[in-house]
C-alpha positions as CSV (number, residue, x, y, z in Angstrom):
1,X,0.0,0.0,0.0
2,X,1.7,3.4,-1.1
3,X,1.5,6.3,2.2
4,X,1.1,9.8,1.4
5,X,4.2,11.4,3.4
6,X,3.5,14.5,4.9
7,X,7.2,15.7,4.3
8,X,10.5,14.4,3.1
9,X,11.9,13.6,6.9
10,X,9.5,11.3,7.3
11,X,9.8,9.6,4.1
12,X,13.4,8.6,4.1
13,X,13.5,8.2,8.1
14,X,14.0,4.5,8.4
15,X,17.2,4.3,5.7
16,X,19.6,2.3,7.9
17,X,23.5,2.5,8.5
18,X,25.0,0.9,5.3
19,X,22.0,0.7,3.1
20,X,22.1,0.6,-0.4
21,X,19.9,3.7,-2.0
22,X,19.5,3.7,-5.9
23,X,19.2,7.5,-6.7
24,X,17.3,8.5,-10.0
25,X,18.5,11.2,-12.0
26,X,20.7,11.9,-15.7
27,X,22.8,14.5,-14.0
28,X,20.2,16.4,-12.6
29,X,17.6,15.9,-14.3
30,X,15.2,13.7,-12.3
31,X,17.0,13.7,-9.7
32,X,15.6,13.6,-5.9
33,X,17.1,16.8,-4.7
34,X,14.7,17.0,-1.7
35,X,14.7,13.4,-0.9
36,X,18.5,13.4,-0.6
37,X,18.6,16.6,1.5
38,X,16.2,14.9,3.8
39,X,18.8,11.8,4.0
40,X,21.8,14.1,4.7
41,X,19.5,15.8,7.3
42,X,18.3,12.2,8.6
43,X,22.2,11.1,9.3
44,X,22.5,7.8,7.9
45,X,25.9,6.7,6.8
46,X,28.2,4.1,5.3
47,X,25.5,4.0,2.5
48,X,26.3,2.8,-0.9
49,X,24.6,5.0,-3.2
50,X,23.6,3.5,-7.2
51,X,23.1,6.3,-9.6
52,X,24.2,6.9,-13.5
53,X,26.7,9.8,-12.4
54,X,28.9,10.9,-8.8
55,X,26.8,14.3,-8.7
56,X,26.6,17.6,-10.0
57,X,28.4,20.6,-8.3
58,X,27.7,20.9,-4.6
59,X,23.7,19.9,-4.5
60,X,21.8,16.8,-4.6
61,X,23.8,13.6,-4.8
62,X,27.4,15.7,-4.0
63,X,25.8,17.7,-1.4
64,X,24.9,13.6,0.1
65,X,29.0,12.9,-0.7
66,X,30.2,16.0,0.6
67,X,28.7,15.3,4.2
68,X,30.8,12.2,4.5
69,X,27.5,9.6,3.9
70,X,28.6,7.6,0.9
71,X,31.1,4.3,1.5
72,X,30.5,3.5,-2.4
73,X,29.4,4.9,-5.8
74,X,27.7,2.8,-8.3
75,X,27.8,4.8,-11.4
76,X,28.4,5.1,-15.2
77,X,29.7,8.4,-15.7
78,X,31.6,9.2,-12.4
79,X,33.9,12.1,-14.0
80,X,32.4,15.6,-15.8
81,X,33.2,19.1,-15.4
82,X,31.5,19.8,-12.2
83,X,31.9,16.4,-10.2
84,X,35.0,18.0,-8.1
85,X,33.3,16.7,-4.7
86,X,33.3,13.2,-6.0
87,X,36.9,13.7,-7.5
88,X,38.0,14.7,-4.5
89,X,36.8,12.0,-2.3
90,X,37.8,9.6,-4.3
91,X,41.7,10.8,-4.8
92,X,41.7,10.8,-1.5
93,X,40.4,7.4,-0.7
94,X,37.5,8.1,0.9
95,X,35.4,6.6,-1.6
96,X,34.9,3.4,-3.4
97,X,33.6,3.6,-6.9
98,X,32.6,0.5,-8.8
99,X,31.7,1.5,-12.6
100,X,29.0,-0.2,-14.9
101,X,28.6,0.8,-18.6
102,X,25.3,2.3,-18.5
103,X,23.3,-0.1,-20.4
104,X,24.5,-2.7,-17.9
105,X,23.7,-0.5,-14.9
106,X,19.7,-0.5,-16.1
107,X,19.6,-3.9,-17.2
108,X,20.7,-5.1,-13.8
109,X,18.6,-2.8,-11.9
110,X,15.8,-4.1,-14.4
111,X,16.5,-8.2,-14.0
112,X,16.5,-7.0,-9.7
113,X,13.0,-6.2,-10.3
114,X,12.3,-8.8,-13.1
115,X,13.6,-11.7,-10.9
116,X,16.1,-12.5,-13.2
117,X,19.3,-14.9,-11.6
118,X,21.7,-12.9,-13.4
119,X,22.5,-12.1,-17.6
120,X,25.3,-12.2,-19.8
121,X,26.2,-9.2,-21.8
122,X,28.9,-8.4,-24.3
123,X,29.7,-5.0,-22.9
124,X,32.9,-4.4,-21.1
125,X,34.3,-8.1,-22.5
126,X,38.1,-7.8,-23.0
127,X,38.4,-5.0,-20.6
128,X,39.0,-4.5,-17.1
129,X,35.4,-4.6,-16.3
130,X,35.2,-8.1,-17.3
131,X,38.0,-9.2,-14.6
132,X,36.8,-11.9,-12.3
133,X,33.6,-12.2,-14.0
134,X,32.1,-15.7,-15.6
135,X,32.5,-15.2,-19.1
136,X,30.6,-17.7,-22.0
137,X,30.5,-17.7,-25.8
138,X,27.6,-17.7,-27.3
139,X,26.3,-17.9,-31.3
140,X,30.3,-17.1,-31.4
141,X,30.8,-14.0,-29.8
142,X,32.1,-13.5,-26.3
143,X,29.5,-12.6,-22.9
144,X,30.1,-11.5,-19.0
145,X,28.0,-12.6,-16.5
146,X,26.4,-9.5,-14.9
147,X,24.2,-9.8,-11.5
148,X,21.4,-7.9,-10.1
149,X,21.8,-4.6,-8.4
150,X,19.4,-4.4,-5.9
151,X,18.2,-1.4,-3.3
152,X,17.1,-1.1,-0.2
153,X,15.9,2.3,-0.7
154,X,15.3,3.8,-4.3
155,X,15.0,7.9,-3.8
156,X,13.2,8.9,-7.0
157,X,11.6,11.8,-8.6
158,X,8.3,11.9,-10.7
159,X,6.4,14.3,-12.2
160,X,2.9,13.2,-10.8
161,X,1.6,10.7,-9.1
162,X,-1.7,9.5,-7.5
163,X,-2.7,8.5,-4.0
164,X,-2.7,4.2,-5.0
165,X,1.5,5.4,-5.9
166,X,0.6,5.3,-9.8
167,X,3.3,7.2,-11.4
168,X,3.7,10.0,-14.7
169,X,7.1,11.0,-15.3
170,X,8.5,14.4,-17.4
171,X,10.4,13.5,-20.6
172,X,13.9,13.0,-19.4
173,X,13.5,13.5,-16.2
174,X,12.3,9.6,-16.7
175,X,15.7,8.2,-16.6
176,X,16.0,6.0,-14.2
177,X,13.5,6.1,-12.0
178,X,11.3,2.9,-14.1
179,X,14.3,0.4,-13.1
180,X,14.7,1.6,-10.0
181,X,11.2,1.3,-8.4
182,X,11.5,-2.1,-9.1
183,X,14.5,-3.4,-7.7
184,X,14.4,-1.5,-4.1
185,X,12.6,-3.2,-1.5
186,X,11.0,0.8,-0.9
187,X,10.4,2.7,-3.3
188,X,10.2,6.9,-2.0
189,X,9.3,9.4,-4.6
190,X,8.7,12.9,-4.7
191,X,6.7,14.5,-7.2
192,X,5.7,17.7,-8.1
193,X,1.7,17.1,-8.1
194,X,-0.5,15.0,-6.4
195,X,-3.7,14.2,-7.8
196,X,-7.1,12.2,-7.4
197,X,-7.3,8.5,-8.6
198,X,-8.4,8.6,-12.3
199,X,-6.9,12.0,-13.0
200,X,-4.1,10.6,-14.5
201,X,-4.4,9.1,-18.3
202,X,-3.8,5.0,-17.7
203,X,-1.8,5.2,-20.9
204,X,0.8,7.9,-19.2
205,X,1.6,5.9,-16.2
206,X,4.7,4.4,-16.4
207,X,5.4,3.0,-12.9
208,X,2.3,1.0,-11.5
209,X,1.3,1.9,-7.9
210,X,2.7,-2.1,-6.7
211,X,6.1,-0.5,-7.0
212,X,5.9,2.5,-5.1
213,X,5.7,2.8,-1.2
214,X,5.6,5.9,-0.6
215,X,5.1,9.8,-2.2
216,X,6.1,13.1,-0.8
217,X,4.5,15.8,-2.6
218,X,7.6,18.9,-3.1
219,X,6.4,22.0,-4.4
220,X,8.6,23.9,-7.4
221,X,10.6,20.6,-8.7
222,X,9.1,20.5,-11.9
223,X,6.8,22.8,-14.3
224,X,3.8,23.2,-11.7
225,X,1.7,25.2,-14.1
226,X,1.3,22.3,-16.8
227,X,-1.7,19.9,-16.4
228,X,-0.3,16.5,-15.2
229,X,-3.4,14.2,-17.0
């Protein structure tokens, strides 16, 4: 059943000590800027955080690295112009950082949710991603065995949502945040608007209300003035 939180605190105030949070967001678009500020302002620590980059200047997911929270990045894209908190950390060896090409980062987010065992993939084969994996050919070209990534937490952003957790994202804001609802064991979003069941057209949602456990409704993240439905 998907709760209603009546603010951010509330919604991210059971992430434990050394959880595993999947963070949506392409940069920073889609990304759960209030959600994560909650978190920083919550404590936890030691957390291992899976998102497609190491953050953007000093907000959102680098404002979460730049308080000392994050044991290990997940990423794709760990280095850009404005990822000096990350680069930092992680020169200094405060940081682990384990990077997946980004088609394998969603595909294993997506087989956490799927149920999938685990899925071989020809990305990365013959390079130092591929060390110490199982590796197969198949049809005569050469695979890696990737596994799951699964979250205790995934912090997400949507667009809108409805009260059953039913979820409409905002062009490419989407990212992410599909995969990740379904391979967390709870799912937090915030959205921009809130709405009454049956607002929302059946053929926008893309996340179905089973994924989502709970919604936080945060004013100004998105263009308020459009009509959700």
């Amino acid at each position: 059943m998907t709760v209603i939180a009546p603010d951010a605190a509330s919604a991210v105030a059971d992430v434990q000590d050394g959880a595993t949070v999947l963070i949506g967001g392409f940069g920073m678009a889609g990304m759960p800027v209030a959600l994560i500020d909650a978190l920083i302002g919550q404590g936890a620590t030691d957390l291992t955080v899976v998102c497609n980059n190491a953050g953007n200047g000093d907000t959102g997911l680098a404002a979460l690295l730049q308080a000392g929270r994050v044991r290990k990045v997940v990423c794709s894209f760990p280095r850009q112009a404005d990822s000096y908190i990350f680069d930092d950390l992680y020169r200094a060896g405060k940081v682990e950082l384990e990077v997946v090409p980004q088609g394998n980062l969603a595909e294993r987010m997506r087989a956490a949710g799927a149920g999938i065992g685990a899925f071989f993939s020809p990305t990365g084969v013959g390079t130092p991603l591929a060390e110490g994996k199982e590796s197969r050919t198949i049809d005569g070209r050469d695979y890696v065995l990737e596994l799951p990534i699964k979250g205790d937490f995934a912090l997400i952003s949507a667009y809108a949502a409805d009260p059953m957790g039913n979820l409409v994202y905002r062009k490419t804001a989407r990212n992410f945040g599909p995969v990740m609802a379904t391979a967390a064991a709870v799912t937090v979003v915030q959205v921009s608007h809130l709405v009454d069941v049956g607002a929302l057209d059946p053929e926008a949602v893309v996340t179905p209300g089973i994924y989502v456990d709970r919604i936080v409704r945060v004013a100004g993240t998105t263009h308020e003035q459009e009509n959700p439905a």
